[in-house]
C-alpha positions as protocol buffer text, in pm:
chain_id: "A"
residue {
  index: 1
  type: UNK
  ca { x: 2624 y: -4929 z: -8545 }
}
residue {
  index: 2
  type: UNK
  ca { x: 2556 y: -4806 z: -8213 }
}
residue {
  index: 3
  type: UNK
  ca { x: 2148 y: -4842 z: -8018 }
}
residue {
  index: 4
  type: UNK
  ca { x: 1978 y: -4572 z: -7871 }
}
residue {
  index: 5
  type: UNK
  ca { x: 1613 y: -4632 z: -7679 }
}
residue {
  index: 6
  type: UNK
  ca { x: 1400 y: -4368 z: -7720 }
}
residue {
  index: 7
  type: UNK
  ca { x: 1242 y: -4253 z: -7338 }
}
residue {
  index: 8
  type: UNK
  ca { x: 1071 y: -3963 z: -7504 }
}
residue {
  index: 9
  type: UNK
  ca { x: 703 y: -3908 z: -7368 }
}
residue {
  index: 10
  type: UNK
  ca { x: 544 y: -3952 z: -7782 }
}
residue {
  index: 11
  type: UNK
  ca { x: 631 y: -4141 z: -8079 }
}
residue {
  index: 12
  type: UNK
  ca { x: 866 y: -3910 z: -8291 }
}
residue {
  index: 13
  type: UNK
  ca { x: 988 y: -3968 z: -8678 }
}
residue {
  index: 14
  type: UNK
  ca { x: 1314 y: -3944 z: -8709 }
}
residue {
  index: 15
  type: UNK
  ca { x: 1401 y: -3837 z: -9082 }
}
residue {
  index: 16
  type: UNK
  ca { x: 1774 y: -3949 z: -8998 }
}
residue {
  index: 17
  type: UNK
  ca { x: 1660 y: -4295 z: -9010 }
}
residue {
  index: 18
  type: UNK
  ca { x: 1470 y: -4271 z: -9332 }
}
residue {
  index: 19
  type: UNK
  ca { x: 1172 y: -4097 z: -9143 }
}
residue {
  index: 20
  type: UNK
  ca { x: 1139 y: -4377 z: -8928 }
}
residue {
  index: 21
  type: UNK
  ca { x: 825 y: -4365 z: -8674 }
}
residue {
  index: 22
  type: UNK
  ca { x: 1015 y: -4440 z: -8309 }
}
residue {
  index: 23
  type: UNK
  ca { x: 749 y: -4590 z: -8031 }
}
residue {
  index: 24
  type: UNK
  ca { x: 831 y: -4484 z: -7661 }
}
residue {
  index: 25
  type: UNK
  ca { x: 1082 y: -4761 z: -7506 }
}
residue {
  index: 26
  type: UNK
  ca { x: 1177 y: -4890 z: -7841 }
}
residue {
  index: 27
  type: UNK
  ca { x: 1578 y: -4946 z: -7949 }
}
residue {
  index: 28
  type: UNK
  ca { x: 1720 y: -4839 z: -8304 }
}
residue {
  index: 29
  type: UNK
  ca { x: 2019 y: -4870 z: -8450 }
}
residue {
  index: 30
  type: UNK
  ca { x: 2188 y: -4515 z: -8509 }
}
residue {
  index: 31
  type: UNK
  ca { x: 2534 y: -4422 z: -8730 }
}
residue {
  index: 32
  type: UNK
  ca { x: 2822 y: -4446 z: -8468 }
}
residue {
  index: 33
  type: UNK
  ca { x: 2913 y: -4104 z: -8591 }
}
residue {
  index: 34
  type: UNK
  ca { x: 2607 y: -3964 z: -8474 }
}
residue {
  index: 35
  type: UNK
  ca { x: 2562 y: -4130 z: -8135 }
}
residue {
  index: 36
  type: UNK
  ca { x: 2636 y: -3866 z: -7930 }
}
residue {
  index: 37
  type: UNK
  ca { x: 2375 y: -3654 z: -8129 }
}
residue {
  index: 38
  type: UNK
  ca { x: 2130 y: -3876 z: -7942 }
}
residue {
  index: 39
  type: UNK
  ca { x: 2225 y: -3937 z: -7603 }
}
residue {
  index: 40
  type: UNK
  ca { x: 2311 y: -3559 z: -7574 }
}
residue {
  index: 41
  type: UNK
  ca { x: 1936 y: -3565 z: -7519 }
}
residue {
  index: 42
  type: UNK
  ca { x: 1890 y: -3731 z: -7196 }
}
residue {
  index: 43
  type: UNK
  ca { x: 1520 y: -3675 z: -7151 }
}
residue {
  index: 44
  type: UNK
  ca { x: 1452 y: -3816 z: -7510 }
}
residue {
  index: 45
  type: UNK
  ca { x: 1708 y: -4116 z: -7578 }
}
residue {
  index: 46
  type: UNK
  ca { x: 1986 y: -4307 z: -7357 }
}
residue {
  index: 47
  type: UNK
  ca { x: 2240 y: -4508 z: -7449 }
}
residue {
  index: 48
  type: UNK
  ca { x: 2182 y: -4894 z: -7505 }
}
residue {
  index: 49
  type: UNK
  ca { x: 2540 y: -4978 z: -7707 }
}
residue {
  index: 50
  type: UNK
  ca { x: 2790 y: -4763 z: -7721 }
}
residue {
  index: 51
  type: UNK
  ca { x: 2971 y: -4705 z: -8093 }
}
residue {
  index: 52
  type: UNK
  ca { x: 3278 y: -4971 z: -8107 }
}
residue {
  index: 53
  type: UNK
  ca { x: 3649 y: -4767 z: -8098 }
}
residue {
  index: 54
  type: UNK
  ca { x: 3757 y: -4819 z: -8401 }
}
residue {
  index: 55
  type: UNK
  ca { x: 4046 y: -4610 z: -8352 }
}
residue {
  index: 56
  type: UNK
  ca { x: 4198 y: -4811 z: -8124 }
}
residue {
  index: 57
  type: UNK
  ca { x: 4527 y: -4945 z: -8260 }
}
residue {
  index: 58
  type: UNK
  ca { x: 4589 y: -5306 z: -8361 }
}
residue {
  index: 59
  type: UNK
  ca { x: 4856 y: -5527 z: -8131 }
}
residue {
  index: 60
  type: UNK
  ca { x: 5146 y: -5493 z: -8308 }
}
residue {
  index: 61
  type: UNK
  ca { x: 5322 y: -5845 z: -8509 }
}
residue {
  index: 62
  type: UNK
  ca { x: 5636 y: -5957 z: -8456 }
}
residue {
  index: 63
  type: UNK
  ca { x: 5823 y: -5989 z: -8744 }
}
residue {
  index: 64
  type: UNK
  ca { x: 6192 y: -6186 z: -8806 }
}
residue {
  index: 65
  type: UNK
  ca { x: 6457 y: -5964 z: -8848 }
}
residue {
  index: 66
  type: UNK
  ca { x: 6660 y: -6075 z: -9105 }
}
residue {
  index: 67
  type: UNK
  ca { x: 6928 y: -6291 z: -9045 }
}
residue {
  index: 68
  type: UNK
  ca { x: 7198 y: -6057 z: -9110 }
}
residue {
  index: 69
  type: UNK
  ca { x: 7124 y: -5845 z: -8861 }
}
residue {
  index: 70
  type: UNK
  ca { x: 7019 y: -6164 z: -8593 }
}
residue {
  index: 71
  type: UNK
  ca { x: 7436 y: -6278 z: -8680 }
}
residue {
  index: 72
  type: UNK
  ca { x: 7543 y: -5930 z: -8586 }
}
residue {
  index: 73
  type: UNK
  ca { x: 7677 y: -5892 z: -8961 }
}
């Protein structure tokens, strides 16, 4: 999950967290799908963590090739 502090100049309720009450300066935990939905809003929230890339690829493993092929057969 990514964190968002809200900057804004009241406390809001935010019904995407459940209708959570949000106090000025205070740092919630928002879906990483819908982090930019918040910091899109630079006079209300910024950006305290930043969603993780999950897309990124894995390294790859090296496997054995099998040992006809490492005998040139």
């Amino acid at each position: 999950m990514a964190r968002v502090r809200f900057i804004g100049p009241e406390p809001v309720t935010v019904p995407e967290l459940g209708n959570r009450s949000v106090e000025r300066d205070e740092v919630v935990e928002v879906p990483d799908a819908r982090f930019d939905g918040y910091v899109c809003q630079p006079g209300t929230w910024e950006a305290v963590e930043e969603p993780k890339d999950e897309a990124a690829p894995e390294p790859l493993k090296k496997i054995a090739a099998p040992k006809a092929l490492q005998k040139g057969e």
